[in-house]
LOMARBA-593222 format. One record per residue (C-alpha): residue number from 0; x, y, z. Coordinates in nm, 2 decimals, padded with zeros to 4 digits. Example, Ala and Ser with C-alpha at 12.3 -4.5 7.8 and 13.67 -1.06 7.14 Angstrom:
<sites>
+-----+--------+--------+--------+
!   k !      X !      Y !      Z !
+-----+--------+--------+--------+
!   0 !  01.23 ! -00.45 !  00.78 !
!   1 !  01.37 ! -00.11 !  00.71 !
+-----+--------+--------+--------+
</sites>
This chain:
<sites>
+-----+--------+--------+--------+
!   k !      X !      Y !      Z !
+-----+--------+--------+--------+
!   0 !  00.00 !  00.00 !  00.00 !
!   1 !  00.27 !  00.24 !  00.09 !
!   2 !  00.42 !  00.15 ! -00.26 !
!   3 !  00.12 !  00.32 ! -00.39 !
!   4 !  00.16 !  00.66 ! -00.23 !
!   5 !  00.56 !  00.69 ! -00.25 !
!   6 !  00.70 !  00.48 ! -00.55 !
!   7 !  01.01 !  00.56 ! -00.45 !
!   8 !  01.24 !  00.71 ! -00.19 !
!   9 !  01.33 !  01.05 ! -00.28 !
!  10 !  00.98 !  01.08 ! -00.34 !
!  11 !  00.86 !  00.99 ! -00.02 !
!  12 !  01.11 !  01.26 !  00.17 !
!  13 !  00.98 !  01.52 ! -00.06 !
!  14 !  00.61 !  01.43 !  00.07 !
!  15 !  00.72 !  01.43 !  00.41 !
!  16 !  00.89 !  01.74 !  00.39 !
!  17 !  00.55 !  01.87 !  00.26 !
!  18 !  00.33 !  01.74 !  00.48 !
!  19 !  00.54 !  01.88 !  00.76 !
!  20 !  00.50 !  02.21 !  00.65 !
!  21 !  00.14 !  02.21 !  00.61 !
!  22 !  00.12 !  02.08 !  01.01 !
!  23 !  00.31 !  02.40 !  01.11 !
!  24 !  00.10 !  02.63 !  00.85 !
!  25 ! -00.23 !  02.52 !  01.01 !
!  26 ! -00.09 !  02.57 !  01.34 !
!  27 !  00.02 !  02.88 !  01.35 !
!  28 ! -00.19 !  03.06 !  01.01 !
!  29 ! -00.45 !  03.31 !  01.17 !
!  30 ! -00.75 !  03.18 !  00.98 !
!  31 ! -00.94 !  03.39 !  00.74 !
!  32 ! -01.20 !  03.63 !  00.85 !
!  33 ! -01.52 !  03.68 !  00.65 !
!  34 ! -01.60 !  04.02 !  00.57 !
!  35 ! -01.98 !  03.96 !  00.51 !
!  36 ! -02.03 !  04.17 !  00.78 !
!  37 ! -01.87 !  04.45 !  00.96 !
!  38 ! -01.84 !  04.63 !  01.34 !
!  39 ! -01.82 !  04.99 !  01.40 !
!  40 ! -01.78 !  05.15 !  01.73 !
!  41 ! -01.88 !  05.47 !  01.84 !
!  42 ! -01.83 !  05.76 !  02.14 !
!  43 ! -01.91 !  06.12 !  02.17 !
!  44 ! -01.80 !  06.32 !  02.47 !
!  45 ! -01.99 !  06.72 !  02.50 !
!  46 ! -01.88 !  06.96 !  02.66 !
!  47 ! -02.23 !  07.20 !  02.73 !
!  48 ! -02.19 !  07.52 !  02.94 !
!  49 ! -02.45 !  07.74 !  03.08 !
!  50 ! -02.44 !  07.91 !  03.41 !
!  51 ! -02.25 !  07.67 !  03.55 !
!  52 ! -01.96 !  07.66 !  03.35 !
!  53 ! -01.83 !  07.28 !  03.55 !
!  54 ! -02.13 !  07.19 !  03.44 !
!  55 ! -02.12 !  06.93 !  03.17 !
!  56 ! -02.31 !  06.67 !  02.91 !
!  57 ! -02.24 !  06.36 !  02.80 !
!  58 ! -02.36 !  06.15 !  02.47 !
!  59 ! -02.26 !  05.83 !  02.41 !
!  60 ! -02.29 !  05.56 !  02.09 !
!  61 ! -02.17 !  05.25 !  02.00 !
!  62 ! -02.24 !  05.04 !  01.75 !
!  63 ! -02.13 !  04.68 !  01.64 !
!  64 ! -02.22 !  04.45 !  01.39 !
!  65 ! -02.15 !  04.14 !  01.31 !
!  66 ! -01.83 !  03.91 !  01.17 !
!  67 ! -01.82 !  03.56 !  01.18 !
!  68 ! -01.59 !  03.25 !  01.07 !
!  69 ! -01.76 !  02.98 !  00.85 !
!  70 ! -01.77 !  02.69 !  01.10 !
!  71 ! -01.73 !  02.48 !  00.73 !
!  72 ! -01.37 !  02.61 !  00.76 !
!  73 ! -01.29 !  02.51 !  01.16 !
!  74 ! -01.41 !  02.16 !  01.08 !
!  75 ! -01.18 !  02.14 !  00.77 !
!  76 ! -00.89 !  02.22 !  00.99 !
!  77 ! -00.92 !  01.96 !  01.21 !
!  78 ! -00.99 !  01.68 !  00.98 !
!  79 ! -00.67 !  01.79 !  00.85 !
!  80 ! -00.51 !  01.77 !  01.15 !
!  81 ! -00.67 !  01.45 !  01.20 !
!  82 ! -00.51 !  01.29 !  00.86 !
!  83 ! -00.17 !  01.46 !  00.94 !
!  84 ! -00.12 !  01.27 !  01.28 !
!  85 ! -00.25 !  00.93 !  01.13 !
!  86 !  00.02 !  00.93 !  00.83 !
!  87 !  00.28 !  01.04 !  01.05 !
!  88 !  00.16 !  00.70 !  01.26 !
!  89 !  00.18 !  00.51 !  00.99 !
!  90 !  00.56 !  00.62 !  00.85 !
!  91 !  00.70 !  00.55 !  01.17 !
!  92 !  00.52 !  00.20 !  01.24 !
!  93 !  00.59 !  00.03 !  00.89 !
!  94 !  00.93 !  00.27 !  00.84 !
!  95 !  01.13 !  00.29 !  01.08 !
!  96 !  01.41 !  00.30 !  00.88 !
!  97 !  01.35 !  00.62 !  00.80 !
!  98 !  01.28 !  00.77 !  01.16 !
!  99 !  01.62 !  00.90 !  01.12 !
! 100 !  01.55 !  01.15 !  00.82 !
! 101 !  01.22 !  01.23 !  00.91 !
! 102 !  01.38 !  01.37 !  01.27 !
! 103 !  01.59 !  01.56 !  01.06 !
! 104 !  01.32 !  01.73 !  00.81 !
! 105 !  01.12 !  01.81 !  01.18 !
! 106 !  01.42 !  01.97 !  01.36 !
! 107 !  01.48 !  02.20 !  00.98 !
! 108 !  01.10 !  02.31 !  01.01 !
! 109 !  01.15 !  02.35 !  01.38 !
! 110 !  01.42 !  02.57 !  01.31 !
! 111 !  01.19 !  02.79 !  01.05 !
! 112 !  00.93 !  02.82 !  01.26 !
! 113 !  01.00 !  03.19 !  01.33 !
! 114 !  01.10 !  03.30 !  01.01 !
! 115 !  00.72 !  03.11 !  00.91 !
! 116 !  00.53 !  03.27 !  01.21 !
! 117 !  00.72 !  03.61 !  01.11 !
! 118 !  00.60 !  03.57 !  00.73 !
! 119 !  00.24 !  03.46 !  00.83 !
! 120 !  00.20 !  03.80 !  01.08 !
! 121 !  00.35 !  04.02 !  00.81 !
! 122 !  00.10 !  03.86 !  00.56 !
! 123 ! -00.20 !  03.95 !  00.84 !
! 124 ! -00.11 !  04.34 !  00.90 !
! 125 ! -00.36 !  04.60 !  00.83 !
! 126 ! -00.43 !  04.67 !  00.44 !
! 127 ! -00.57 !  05.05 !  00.49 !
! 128 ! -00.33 !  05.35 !  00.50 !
! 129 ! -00.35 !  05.68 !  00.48 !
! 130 ! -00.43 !  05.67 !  00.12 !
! 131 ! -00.74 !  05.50 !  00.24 !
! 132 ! -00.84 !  05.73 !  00.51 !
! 133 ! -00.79 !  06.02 !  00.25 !
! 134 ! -00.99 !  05.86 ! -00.02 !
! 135 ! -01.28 !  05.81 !  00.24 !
! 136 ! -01.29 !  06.16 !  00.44 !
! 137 ! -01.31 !  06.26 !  00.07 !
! 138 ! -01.59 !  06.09 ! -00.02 !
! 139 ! -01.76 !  06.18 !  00.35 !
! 140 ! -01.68 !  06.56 !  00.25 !
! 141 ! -01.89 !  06.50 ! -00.07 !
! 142 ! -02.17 !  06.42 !  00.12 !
! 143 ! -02.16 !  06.68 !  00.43 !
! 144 ! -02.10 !  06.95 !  00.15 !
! 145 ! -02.49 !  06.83 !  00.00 !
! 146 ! -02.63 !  06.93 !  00.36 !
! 147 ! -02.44 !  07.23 !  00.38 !
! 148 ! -02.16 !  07.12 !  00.69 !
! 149 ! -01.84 !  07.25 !  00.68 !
! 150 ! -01.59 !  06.94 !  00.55 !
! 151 ! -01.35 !  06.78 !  00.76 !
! 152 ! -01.01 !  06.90 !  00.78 !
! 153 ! -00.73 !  06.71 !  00.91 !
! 154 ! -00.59 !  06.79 !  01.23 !
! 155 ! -00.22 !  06.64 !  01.35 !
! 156 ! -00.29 !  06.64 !  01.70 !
! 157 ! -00.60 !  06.45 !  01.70 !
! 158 ! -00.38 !  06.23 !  01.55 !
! 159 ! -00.20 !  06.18 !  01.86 !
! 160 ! -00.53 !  06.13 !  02.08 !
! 161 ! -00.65 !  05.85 !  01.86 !
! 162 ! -00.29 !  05.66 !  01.85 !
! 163 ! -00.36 !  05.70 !  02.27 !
! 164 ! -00.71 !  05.59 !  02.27 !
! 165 ! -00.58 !  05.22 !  02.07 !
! 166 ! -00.34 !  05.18 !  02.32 !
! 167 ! -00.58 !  05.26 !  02.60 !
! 168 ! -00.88 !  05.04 !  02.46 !
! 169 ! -00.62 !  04.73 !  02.31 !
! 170 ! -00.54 !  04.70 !  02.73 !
! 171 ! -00.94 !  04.55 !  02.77 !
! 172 ! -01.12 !  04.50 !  02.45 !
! 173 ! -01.44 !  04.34 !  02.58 !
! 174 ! -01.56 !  04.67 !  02.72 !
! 175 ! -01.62 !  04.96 !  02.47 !
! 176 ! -01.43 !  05.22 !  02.41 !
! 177 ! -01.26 !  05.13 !  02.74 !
! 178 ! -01.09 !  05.45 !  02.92 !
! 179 ! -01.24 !  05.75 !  02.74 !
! 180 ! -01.29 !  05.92 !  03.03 !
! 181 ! -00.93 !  05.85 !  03.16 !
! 182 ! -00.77 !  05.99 !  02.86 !
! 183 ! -01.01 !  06.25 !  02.80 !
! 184 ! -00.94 !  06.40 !  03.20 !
! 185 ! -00.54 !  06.34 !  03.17 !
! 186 ! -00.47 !  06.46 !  02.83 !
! 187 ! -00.76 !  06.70 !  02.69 !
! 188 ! -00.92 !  06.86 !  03.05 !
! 189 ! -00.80 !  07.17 !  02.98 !
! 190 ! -00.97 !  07.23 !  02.65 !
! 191 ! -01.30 !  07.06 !  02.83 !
! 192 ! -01.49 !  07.42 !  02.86 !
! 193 ! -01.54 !  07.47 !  02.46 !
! 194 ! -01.37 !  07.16 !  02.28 !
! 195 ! -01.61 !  06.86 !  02.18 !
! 196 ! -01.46 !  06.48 !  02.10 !
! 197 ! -01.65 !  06.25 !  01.93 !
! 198 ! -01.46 !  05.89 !  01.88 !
! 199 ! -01.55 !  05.59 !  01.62 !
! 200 ! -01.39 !  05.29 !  01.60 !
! 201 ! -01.41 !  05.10 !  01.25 !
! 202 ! -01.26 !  04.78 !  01.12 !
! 203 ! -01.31 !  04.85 !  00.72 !
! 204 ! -01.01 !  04.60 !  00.62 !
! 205 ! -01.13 !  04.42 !  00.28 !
! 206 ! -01.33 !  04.70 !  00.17 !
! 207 ! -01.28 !  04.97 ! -00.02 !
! 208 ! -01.37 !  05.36 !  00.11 !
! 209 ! -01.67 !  05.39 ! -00.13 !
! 210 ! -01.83 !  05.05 !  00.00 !
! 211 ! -01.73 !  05.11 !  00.31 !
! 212 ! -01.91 !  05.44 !  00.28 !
! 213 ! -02.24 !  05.23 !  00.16 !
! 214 ! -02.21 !  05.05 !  00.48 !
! 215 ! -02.24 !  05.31 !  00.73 !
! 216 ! -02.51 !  05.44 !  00.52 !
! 217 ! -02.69 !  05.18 !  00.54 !
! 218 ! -02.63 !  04.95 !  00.82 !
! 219 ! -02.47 !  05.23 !  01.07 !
! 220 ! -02.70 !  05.51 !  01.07 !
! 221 ! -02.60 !  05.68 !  01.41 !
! 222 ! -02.22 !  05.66 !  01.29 !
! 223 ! -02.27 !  05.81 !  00.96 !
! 224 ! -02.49 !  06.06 !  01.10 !
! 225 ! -02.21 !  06.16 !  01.35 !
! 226 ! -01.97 !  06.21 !  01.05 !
! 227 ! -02.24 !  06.41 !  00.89 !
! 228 ! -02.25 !  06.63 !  01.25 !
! 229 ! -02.21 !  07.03 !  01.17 !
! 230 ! -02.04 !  07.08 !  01.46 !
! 231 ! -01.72 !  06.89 !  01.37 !
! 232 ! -01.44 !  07.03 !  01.20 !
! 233 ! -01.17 !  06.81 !  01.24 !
! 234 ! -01.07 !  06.47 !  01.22 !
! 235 ! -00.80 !  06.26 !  01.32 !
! 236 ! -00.66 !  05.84 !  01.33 !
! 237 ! -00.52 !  05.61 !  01.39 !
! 238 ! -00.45 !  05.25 !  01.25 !
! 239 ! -00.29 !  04.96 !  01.42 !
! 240 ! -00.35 !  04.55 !  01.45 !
! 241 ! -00.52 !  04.43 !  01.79 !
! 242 ! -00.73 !  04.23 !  01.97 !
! 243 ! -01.15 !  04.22 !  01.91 !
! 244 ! -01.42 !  04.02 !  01.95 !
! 245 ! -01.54 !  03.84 !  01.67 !
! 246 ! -01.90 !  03.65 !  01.64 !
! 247 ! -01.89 !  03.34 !  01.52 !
! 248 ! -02.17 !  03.26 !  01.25 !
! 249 ! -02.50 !  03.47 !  01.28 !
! 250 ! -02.61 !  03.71 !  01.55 !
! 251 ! -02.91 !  03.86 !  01.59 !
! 252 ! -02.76 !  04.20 !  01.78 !
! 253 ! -02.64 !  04.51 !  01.56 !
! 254 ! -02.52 !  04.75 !  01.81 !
! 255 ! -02.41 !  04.79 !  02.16 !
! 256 ! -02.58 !  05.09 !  02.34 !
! 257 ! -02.33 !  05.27 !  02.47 !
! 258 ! -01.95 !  05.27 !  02.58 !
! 259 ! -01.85 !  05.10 !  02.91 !
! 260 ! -02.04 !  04.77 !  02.79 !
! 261 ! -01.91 !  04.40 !  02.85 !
! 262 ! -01.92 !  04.33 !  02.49 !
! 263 ! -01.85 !  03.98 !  02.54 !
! 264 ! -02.16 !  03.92 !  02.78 !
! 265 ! -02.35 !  04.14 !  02.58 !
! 266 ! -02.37 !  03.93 !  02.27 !
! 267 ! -02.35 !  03.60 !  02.47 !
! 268 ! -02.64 !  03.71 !  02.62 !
! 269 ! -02.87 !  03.74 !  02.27 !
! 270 ! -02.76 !  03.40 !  02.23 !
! 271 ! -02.45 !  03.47 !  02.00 !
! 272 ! -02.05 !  03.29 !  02.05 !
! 273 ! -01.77 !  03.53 !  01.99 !
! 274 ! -01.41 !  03.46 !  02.02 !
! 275 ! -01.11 !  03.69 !  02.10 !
! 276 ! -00.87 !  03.78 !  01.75 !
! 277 ! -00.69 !  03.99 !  01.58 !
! 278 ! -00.83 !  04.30 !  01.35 !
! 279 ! -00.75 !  04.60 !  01.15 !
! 280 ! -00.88 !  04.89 !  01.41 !
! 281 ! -00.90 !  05.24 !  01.22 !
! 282 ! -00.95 !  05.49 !  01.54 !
! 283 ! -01.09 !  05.82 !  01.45 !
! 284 ! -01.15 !  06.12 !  01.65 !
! 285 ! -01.41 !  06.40 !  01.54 !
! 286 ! -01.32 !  06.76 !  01.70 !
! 287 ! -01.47 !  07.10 !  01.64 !
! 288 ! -01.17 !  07.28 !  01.72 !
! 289 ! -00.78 !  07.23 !  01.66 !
! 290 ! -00.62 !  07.54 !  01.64 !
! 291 ! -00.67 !  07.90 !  01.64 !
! 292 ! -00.96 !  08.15 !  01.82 !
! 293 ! -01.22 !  08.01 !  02.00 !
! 294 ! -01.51 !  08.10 !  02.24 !
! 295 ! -01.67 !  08.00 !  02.60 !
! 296 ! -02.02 !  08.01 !  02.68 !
! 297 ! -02.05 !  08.21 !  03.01 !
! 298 ! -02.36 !  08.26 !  03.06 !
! 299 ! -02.69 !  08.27 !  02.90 !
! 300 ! -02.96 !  08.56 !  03.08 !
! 301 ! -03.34 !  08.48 !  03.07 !
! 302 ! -03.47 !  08.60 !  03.35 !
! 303 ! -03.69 !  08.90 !  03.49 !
! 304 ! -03.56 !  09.19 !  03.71 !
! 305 ! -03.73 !  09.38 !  04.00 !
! 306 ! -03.71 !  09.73 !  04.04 !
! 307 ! -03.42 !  09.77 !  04.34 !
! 308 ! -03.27 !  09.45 !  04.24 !
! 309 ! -02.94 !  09.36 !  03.98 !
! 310 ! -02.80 !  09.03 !  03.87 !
! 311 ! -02.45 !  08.94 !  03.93 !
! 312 ! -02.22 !  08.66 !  03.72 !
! 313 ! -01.93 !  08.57 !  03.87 !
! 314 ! -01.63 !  08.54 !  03.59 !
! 315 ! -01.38 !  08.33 !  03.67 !
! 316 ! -01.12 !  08.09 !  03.42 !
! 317 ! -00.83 !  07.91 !  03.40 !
! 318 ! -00.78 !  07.95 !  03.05 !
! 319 ! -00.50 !  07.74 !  02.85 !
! 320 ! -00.36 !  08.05 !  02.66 !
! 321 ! -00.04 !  08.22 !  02.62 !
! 322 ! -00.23 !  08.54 !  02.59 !
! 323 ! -00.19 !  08.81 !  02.82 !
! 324 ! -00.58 !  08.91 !  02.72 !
! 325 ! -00.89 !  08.78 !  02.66 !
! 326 ! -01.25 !  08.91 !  02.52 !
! 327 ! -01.58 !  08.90 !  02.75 !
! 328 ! -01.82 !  08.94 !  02.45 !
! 329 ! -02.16 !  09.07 !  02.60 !
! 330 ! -02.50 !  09.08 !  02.40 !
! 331 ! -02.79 !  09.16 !  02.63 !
! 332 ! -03.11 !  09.33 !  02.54 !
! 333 ! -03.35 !  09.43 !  02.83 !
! 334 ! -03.77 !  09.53 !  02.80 !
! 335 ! -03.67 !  09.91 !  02.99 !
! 336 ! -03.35 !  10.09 !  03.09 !
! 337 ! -03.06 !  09.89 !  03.31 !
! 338 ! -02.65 !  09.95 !  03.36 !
! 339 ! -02.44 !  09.74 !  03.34 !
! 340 ! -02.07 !  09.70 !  03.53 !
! 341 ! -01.77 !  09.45 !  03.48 !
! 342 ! -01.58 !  09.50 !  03.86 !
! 343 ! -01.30 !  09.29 !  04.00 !
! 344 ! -01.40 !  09.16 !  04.37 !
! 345 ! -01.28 !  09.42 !  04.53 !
! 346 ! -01.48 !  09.69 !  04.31 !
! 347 ! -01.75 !  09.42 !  04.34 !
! 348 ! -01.75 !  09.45 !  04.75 !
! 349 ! -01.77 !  09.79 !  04.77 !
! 350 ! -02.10 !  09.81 !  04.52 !
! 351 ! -02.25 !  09.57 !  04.73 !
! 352 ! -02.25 !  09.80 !  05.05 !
! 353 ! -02.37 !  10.09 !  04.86 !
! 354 ! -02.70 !  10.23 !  04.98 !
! 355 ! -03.01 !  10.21 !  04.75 !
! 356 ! -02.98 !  10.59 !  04.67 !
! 357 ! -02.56 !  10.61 !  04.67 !
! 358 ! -02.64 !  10.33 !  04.38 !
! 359 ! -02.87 !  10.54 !  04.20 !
! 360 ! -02.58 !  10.77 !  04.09 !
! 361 ! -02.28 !  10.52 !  04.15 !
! 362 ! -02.05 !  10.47 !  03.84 !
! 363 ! -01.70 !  10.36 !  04.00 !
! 364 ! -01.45 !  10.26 !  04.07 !
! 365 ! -01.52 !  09.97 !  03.83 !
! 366 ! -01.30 !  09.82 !  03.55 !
! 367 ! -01.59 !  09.83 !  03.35 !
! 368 ! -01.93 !  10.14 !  03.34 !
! 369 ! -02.14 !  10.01 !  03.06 !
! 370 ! -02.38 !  10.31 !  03.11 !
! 371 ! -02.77 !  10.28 !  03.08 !
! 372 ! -02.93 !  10.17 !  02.78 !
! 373 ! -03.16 !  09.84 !  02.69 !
! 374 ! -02.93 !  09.71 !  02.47 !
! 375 ! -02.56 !  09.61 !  02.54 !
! 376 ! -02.37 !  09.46 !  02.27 !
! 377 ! -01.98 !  09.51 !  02.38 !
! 378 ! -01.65 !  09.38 !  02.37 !
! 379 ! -01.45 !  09.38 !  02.74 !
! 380 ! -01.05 !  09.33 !  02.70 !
! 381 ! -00.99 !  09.08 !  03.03 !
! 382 ! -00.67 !  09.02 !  03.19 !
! 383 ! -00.60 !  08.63 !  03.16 !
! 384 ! -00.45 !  08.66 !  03.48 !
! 385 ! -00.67 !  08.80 !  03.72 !
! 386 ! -00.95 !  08.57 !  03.49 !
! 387 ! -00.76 !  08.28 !  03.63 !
! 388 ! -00.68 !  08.43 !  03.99 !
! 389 ! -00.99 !  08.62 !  04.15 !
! 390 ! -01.16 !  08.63 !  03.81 !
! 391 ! -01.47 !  08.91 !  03.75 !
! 392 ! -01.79 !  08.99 !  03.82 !
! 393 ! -02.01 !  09.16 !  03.61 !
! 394 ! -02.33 !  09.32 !  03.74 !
! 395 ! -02.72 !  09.36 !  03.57 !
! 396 ! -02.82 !  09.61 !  03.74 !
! 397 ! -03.20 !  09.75 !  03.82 !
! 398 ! -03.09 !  10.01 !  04.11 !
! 399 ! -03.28 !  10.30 !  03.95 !
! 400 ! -03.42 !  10.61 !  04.09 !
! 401 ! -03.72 !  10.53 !  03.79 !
! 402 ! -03.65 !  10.19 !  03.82 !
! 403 ! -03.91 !  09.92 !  03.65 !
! 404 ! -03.97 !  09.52 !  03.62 !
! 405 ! -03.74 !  09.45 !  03.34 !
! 406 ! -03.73 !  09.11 !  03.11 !
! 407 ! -03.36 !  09.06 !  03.04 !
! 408 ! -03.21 !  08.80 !  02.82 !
! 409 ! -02.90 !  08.72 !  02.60 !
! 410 ! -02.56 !  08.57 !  02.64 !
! 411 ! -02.22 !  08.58 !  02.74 !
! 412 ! -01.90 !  08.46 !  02.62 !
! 413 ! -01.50 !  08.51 !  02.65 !
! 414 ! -01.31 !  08.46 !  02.30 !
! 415 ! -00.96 !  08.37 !  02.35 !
! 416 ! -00.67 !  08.18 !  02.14 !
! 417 ! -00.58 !  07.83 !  02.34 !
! 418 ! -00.28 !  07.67 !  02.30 !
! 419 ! -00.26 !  07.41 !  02.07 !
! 420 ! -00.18 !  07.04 !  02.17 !
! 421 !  00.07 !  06.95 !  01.91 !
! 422 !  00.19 !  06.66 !  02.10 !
! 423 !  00.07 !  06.42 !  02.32 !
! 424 !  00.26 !  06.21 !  02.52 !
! 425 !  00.16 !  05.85 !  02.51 !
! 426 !  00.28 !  05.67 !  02.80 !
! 427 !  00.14 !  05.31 !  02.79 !
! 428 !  00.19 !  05.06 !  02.44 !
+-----+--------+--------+--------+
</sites>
């Protein structure tokens, strides 16, 4: 019988050879992933101010889909695993003359095993470049520019954030977009009163941008309406190889709601397997700022005023600038006659123990006398410094000898120019 399958020697090393180099390619190839369907993640952090300016909003999306391994293909491997381990069983019980050589031919693939492992992971890396990324901001820009946003522009330091967000969420990939928060807080804080993140994970290895762009279109709505948002700018990314979930076969589940999620237990729980591998992650962050002027939200005024009575907004910031000034932009419109002051605390003090008729004709000391009128629309020059130290107080006020009730409304903002986070320091791979 073994006459049939070797007719001769030189022969029979040459299939040996071969079939031990097909037992170390199925044990150590990554198998094939089938790109039927697709996974996207998604995470949006706001920044909201009104009169409190710590006070802040969050939105959060995430979406998944699904990408699963032919179980047709898991069951090949181990037949062939099967028929690999019974022929090597067989050489050795009715050869063993030729123990000797085969040894040999195992100890040279033993000895390629890293230059095979080496060419298998090189053969595995990620596919999409920057070419890619180009190509498909391009074609998102088409799109935005039919509803009238402004198109994406590239921006180098978000760059930076996204390459620290892959090493932060590669550290635990079963829970989304783990660490946002964390790397939000330690690297971006300081822009948190006017600067708004939004973050999307995509794995879009195997397609090209133009189908990729048919797919968030149709089977990622809340993604492709984020990159349709008017209020981003800016875009930056990141692509690297790392660990993901993958579902095997079918799965009912389409998205996870939210970041922070177990995805793992999450899918398991709709009845679907997943398994832990290796993917193509394309990081992006969405920003509506990244260099340049920008403004703060102070305060927004919608409120009434009693005769006798003035509203007061303290103004105080630590602004990342390396301006010496700053610009408290006022608009304010009131129903009757009010004046307006901008004091520092100590200005602000001595208003407050003013009586009622010493207020009546009271103009200063104050670094600001906006005068009496119904409408105020005014630019203050502040001093970054005192902003940051004992800040400002500006002052409503209905302390009128003719006084009346008075419906007051507007807003007010500081415009300054913030420092730009060219780099970011990544401190964990």
């Amino acid at each position: 019988m073994w006459n049939e399958i070797t007719s001769s020697y030189s022969d029979y090393i040459k299939n040996i050879e071969q079939m031990i180099k097909q037992l170390f390619y199925i044990f150590y190839k990554q198998p094939g992933v089938s790109r039927k369907n697709h996974k996207i993640r998604k995470y949006v952090y706001s920044s909201n101010y009104g009169d409190d300016w710590d006070n802040y909003k969050y939105r959060y999306w995430y979406n998944k889909g699904n990408k699963g391994r032919p179980r047709r293909f898991r069951i090949g491997k181990i037949i062939a695993r099967i028929i690999i381990i019974l022929l090597i069983i067989l050489i050795v019980f009715y050869n063993p003359s030729y123990i000797k050589q085969i040894l040999k031919i195992l100890q040279t693939s033993i000895n390629n095993i890293p230059t095979t492992i080496q060419s298998i992971i090189t053969s595995t890396q990620p596919t999409i470049n920057s070419t890619w990324v180009f190509q498909f901001f391009s074609i998102v820009n088409q799109y935005r520019q039919s509803i009238d946003a402004p198109p994406l522009q590239y921006c180098p330091w978000l760059d930076n954030f996204a390459h620290i967000r892959f090493e932060t969420m590669i550290q635990n990939p079963a829970i989304s977009h783990y660490g946002f928060d964390r790397d939000f807080d330690e690297y971006l804080s300081q822009y948190q009163n006017f600067l708004l993140v939004g973050e999307e994970v995509l794995y879009p290895d195997g397609y090209t941008p133009k189908d990729y762009v048919q797919i968030l279109q149709s089977e990622a709505p809340l993604h492709w309406e984020e990159l349709m948002n008017s209020n981003y700018m800016y875009y930056g990314y990141y692509i690297d190889y790392g660990p993901d979930y993958i579902i095997i076969g079918s799965c009912p589940v389409t998205e996870i709601p939210g970041p922070n999620i177990n995805v793992p237990q999450y899918f398991k729980s709709y009845g679907c397997s997943v398994e832990l591998e290796n993917d193509t992650w394309l990081v992006i962050e969405l920003s509506n700022w990244c260099s340049g002027p920008t403004t703060i939200t102070v305060s927004t005024i919608n409120e009434g005023l009693s005769p006798q009575y003035y509203i007061y907004l303290p103004i105080q910031y630590n602004l990342q600038t390396n301006s010496e000034y700053a610009e408290l932009v006022v608009n304010i419109t009131s129903t009757s006659p009010v004046e307006l002051f901008l004091f520092t605390p100590d200005q602000f003090n001595y208003f407050e123990s003013l009586y009622r008729q010493e207020a009546w004709s009271f103009t200063g000391p104050a670094y600001y006398y906006g005068d009496e009128s119904t409408t105020f629309n005014i630019e203050i020059t502040l001093n970054t410094a005192q902003l940051a130290n004992s800040g400002y107080y500006l002052v409503i006020s209905n302390v009128l000898p003719n006084a009346q009730y008075t419906y007051v409304n507007g807003n007010v903002t500081i415009a300054y120019i913030p420092t730009t986070p060219n780099t970011l320091a990544i401190t964990g791979s």
